[in-house]
OpenMM code with the backbone's topology and positions (N, CA, C; nanometers):
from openmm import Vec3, app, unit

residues = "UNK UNK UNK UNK UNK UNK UNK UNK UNK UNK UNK UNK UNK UNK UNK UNK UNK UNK UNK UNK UNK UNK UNK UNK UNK UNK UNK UNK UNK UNK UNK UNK UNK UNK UNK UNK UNK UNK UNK UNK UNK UNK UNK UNK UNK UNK UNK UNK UNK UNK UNK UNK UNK UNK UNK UNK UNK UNK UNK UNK UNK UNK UNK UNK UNK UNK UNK UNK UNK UNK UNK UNK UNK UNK UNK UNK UNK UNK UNK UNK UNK UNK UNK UNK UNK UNK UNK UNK UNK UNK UNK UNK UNK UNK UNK UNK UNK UNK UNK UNK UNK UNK UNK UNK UNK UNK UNK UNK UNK UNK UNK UNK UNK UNK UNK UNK UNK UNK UNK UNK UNK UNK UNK".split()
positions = [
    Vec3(10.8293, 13.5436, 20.3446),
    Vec3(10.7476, 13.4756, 20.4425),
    Vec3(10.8215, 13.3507, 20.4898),
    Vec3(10.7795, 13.3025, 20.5993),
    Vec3(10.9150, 13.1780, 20.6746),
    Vec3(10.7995, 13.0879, 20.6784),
    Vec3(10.8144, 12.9870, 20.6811),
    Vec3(10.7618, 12.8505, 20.7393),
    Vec3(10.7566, 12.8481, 20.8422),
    Vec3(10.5847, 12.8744, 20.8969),
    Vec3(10.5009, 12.8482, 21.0068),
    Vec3(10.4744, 12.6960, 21.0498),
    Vec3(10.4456, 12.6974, 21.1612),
    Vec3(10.3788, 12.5715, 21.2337),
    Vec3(10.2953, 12.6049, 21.3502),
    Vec3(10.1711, 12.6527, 21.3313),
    Vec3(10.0504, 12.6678, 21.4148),
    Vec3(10.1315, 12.8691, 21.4687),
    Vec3(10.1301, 12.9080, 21.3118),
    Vec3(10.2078, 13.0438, 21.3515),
    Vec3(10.3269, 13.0499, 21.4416),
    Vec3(10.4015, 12.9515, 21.4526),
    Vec3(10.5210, 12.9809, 21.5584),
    Vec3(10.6160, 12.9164, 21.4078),
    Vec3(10.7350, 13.0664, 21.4077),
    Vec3(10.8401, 13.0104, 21.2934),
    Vec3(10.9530, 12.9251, 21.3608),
    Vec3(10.9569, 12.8116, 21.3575),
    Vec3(11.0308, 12.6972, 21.4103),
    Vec3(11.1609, 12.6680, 21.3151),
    Vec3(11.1273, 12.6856, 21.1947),
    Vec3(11.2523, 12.6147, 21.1165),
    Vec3(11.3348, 12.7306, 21.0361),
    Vec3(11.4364, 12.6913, 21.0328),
    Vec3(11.5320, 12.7529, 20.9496),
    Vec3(11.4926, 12.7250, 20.7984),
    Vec3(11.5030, 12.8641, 20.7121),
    Vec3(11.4732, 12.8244, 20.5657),
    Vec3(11.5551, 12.7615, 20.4958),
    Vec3(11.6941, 12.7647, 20.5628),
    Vec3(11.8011, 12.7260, 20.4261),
    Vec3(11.7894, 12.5568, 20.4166),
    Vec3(11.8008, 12.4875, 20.3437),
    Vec3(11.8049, 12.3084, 20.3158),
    Vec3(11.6445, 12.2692, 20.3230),
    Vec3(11.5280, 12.3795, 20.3339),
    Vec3(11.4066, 12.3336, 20.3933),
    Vec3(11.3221, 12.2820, 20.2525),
    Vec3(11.2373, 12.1598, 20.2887),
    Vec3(11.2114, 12.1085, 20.1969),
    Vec3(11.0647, 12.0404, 20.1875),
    Vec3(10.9341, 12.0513, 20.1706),
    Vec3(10.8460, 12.0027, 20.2031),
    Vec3(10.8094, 11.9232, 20.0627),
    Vec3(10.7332, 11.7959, 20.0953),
    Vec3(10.6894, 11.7242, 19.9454),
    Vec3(10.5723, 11.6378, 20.0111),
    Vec3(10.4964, 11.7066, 19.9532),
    Vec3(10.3559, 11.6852, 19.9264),
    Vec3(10.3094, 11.5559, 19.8495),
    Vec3(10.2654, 11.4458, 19.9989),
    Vec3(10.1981, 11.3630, 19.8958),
    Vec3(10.0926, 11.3848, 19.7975),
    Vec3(10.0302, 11.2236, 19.7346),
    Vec3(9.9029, 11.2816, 19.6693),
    Vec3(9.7898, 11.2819, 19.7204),
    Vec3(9.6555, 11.3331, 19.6534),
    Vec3(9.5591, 11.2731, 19.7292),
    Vec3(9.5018, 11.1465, 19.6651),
    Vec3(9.4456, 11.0600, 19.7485),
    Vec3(9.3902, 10.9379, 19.7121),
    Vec3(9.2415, 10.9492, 19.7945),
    Vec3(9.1610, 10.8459, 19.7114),
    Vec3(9.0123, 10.8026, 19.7545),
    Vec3(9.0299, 10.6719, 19.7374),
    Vec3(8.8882, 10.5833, 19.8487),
    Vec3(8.8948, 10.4847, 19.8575),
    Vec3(8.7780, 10.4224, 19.8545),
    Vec3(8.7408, 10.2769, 19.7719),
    Vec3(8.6514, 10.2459, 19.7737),
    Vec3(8.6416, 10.1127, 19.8133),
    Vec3(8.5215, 10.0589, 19.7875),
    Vec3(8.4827, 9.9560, 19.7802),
    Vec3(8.3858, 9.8421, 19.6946),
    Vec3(8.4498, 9.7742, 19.6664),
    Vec3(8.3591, 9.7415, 19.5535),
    Vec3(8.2951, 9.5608, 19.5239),
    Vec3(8.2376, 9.5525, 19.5270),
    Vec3(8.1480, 9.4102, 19.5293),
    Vec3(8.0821, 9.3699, 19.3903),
    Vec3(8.0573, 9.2483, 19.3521),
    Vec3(7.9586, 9.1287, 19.2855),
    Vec3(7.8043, 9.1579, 19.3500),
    Vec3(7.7094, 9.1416, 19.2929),
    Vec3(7.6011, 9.1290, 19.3936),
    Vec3(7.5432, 9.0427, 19.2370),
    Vec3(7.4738, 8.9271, 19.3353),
    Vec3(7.3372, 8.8415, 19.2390),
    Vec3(7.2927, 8.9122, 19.1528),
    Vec3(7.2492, 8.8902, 19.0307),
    Vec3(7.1432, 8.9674, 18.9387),
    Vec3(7.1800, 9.1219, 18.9225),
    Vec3(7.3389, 9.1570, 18.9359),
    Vec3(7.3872, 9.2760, 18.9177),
    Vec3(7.4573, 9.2463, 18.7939),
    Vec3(7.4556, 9.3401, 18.6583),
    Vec3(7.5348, 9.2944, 18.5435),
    Vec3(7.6474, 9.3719, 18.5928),
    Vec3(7.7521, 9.3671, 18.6450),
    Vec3(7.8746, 9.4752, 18.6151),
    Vec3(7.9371, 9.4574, 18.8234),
    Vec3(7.9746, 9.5600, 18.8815),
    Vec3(8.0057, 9.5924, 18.9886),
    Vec3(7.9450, 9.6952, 19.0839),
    Vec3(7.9453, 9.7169, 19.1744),
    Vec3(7.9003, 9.7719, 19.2751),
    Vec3(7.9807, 9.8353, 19.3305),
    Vec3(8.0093, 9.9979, 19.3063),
    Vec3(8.1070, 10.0396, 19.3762),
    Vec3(8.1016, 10.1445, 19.4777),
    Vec3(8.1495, 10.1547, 19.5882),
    Vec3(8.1195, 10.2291, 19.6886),
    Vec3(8.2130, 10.3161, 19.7306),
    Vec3(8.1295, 10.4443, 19.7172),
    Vec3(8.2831, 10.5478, 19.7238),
    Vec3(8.3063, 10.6081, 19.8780),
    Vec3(8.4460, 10.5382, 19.9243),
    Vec3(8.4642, 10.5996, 20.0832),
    Vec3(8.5086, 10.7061, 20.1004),
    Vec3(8.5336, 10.7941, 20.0282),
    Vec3(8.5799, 10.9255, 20.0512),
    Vec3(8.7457, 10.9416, 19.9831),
    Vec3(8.7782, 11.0352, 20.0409),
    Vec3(8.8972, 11.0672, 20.0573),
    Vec3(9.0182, 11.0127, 20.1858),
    Vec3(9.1127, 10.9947, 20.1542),
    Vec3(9.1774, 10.9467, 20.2557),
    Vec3(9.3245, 11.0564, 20.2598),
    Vec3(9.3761, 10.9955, 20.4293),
    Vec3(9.4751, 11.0740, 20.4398),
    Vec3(9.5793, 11.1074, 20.3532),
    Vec3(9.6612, 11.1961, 20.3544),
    Vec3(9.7746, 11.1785, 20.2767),
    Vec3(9.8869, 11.2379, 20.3553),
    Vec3(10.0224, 11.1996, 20.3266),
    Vec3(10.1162, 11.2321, 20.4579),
    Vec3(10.2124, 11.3456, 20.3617),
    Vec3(10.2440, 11.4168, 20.4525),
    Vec3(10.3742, 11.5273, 20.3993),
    Vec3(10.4778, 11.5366, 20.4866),
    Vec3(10.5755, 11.5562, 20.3863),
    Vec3(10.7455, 11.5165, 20.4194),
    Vec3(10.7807, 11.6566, 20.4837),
    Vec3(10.8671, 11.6922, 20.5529),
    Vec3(10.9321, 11.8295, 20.5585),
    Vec3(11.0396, 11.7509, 20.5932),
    Vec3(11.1959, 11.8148, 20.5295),
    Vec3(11.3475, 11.7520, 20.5171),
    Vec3(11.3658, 11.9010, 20.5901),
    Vec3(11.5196, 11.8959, 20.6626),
    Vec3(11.5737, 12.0786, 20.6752),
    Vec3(11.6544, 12.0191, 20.7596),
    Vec3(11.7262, 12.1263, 20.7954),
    Vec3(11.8146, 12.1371, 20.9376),
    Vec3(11.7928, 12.2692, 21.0034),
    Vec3(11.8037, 12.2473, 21.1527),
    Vec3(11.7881, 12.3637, 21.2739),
    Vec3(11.8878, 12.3662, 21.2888),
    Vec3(11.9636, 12.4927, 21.2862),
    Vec3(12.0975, 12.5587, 21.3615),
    Vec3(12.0435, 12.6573, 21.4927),
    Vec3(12.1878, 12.6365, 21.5635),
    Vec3(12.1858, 12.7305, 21.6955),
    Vec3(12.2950, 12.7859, 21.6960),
    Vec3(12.3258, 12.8716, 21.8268),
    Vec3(12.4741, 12.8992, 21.8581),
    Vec3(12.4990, 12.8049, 21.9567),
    Vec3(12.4501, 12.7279, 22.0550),
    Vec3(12.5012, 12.6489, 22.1466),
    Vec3(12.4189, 12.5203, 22.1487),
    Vec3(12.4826, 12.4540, 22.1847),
    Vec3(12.3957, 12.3323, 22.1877),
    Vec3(12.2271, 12.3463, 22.3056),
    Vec3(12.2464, 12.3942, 22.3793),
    Vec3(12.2187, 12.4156, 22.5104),
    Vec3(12.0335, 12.4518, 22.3752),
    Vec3(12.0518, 12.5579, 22.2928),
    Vec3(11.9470, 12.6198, 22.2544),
    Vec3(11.9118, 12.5508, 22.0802),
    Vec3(11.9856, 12.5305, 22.0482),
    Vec3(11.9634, 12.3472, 22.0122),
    Vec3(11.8499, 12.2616, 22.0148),
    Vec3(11.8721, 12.2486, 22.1282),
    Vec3(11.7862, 12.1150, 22.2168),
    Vec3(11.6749, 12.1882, 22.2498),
    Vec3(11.6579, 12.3025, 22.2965),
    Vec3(11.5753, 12.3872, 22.3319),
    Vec3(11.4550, 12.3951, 22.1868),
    Vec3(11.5488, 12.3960, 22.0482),
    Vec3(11.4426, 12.4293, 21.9421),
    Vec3(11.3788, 12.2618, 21.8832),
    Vec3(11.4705, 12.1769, 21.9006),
    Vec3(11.4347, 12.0216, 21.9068),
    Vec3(11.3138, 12.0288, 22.0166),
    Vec3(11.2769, 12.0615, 22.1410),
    Vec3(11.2020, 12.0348, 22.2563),
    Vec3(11.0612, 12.1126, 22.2115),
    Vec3(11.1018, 12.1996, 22.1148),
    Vec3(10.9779, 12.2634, 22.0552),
    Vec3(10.8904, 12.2476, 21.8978),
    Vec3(10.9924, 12.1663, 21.8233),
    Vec3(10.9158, 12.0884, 21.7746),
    Vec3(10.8804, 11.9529, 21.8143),
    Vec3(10.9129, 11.8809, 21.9035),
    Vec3(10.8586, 11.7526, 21.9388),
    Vec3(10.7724, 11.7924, 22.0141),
    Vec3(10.7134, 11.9036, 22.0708),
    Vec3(10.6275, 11.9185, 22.1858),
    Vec3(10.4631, 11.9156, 22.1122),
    Vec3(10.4848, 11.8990, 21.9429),
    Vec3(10.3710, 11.9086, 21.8843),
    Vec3(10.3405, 11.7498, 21.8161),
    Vec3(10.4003, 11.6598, 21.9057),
    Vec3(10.3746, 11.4957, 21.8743),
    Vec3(10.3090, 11.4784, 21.9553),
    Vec3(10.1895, 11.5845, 21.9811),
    Vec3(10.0716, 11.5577, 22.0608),
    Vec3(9.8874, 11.4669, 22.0257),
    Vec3(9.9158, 11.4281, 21.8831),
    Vec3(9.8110, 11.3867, 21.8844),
    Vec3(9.7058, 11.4973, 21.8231),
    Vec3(9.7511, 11.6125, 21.8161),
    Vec3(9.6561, 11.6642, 21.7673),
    Vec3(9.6691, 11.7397, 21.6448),
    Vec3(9.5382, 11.8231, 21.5839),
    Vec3(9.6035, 11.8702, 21.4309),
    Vec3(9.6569, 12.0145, 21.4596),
    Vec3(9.7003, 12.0188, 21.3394),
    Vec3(9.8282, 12.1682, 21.3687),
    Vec3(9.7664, 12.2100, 21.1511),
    Vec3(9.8694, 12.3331, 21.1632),
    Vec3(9.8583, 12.4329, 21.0260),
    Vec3(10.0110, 12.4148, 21.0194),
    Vec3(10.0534, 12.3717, 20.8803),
    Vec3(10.1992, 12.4544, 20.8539),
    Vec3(10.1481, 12.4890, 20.7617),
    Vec3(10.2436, 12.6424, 20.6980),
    Vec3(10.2478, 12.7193, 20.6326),
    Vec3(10.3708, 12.7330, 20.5245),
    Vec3(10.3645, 12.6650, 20.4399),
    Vec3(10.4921, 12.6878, 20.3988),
    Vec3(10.5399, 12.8368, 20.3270),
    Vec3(10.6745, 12.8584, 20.2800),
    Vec3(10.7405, 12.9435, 20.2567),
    Vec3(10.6775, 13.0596, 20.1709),
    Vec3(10.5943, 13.0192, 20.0625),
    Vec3(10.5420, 13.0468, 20.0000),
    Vec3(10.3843, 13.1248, 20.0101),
    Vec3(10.3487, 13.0845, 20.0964),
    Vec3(10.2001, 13.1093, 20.1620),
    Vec3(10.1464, 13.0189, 20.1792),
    Vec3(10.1484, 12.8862, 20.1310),
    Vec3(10.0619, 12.7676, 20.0960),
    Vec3(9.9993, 12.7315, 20.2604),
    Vec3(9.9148, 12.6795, 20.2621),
    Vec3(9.8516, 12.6477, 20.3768),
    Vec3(9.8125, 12.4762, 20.4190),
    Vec3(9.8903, 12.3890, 20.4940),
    Vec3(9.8261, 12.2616, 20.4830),
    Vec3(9.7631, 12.2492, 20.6528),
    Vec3(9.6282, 12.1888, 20.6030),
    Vec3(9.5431, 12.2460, 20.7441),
    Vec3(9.5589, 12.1062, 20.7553),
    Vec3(9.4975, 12.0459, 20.9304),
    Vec3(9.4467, 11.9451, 20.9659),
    Vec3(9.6052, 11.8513, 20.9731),
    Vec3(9.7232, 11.9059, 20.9820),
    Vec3(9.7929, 11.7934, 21.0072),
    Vec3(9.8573, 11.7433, 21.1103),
    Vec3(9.8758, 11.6234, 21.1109),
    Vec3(9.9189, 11.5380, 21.3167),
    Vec3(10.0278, 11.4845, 21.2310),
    Vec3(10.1071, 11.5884, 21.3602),
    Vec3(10.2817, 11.5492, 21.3124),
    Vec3(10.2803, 11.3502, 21.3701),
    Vec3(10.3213, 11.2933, 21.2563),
    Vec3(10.3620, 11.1567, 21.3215),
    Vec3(10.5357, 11.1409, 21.3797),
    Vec3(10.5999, 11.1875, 21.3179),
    Vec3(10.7230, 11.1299, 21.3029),
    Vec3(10.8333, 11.2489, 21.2924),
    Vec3(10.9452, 11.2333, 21.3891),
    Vec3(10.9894, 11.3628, 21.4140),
    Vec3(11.1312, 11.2876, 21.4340),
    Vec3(11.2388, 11.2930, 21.3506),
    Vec3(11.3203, 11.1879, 21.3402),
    Vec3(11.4413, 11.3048, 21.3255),
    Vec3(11.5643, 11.3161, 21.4030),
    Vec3(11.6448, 11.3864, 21.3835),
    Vec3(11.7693, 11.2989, 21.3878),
    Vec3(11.9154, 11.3461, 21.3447),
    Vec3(12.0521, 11.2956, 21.3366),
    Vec3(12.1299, 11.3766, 21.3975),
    Vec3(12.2183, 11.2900, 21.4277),
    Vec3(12.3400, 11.3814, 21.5380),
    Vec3(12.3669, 11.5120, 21.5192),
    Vec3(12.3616, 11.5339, 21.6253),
    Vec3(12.3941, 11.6850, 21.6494),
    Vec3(12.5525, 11.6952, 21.5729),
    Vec3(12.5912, 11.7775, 21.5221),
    Vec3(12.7493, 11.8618, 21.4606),
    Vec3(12.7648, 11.9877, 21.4790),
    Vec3(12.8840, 12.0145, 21.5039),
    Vec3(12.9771, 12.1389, 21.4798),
    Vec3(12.9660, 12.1882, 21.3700),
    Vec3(12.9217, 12.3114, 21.3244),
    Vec3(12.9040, 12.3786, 21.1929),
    Vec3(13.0010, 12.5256, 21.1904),
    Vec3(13.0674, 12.5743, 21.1584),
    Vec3(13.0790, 12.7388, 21.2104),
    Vec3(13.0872, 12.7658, 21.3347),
    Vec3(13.0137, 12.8549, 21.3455),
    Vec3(13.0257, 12.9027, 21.5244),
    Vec3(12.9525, 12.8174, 21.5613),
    Vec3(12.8641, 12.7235, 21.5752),
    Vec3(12.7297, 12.6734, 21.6164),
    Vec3(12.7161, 12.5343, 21.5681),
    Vec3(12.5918, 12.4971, 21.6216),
    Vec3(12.5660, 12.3420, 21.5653),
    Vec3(12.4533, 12.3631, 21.4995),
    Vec3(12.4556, 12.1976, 21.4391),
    Vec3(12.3491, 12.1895, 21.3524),
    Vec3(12.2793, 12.0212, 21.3317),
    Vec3(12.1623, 12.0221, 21.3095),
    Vec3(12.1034, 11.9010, 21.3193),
    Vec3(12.0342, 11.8936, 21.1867),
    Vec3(12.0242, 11.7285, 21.1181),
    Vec3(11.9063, 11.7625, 21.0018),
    Vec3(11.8137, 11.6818, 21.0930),
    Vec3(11.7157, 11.7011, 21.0001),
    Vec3(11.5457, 11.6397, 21.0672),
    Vec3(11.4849, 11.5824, 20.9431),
    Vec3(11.3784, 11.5538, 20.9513),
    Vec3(11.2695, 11.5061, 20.8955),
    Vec3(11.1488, 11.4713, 21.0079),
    Vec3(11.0509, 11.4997, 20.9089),
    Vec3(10.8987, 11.5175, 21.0525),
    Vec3(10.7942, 11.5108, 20.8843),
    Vec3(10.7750, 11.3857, 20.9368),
    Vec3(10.6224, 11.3514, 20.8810),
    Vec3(10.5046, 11.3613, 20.9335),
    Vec3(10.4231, 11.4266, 20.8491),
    Vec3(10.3095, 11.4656, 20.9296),
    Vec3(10.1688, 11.3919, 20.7748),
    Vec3(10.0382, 11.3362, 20.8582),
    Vec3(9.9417, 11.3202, 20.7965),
    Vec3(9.8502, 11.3896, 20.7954),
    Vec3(9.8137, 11.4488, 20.6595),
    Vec3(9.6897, 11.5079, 20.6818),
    Vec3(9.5663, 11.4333, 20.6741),
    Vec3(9.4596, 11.4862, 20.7811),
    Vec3(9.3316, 11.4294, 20.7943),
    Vec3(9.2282, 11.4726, 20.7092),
    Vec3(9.2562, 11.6579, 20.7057),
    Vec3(9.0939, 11.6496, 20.5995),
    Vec3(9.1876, 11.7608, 20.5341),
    Vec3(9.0792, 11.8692, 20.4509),
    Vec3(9.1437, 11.9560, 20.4202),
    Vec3(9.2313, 11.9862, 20.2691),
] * unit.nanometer
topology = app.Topology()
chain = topology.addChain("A")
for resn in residues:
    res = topology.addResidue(resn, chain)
    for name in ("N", "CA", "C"):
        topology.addAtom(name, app.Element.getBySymbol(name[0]), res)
């Protein structure tokens, strides 16, 4: 199985690397008059962000840029599914951060690494 992103396989498996933050909850907590102890108020759950590391290869630069133009086209603000390799499913996440390094000569072809942080909202 390949690593999905809203069912479209975008990334190359080889160097691919996802790391899963944790989850955290958040509260709040107060003193109140004539209270022996604390007051604590539970806000839920909060986001947590996940890493994906890798590199995209092409044969030309030209298609390259073409697979770069298609993952940045999902720094839309809205939530997406990746799927990783495995089956795993992380729902609800808004890619933040889509950070790539110079393009290189590899073999026949080029190659770029990336990193793309994404937060999850619920889920």
């Amino acid at each position: 199985m390949s690593v999905t992103l809203d069912r479209q396989a975008l990334f190359d498996e080889r160097d691919l690397q996802i790391e899963v933050g944790s989850e955290a909850r958040a509260c709040v907590e107060r003193a109140v008059c004539g209270l022996d102890g604390m007051l604590s108020i539970d806000l839920g759950r909060r986001p947590r962000q996940i890493r994906q590391k890798g590199t995209l290869r092409a044969a030309s630069r030209a298609a390259l840029r073409s697979r770069v133009d298609a993952i940045a086209a999902f720094l839309d603000g809205t939530t997406h599914t990746l799927v990783a390799a495995d089956g795993t499913p992380y729902a609800e996440l808004r890619l933040d951060v889509f950070r790539q390094q110079r393009e290189q000569v590899e073999g026949p072809g080029f190659v770029v690494a990336y990193e793309i942080i994404y937060t999850q909202l619920g889920g």
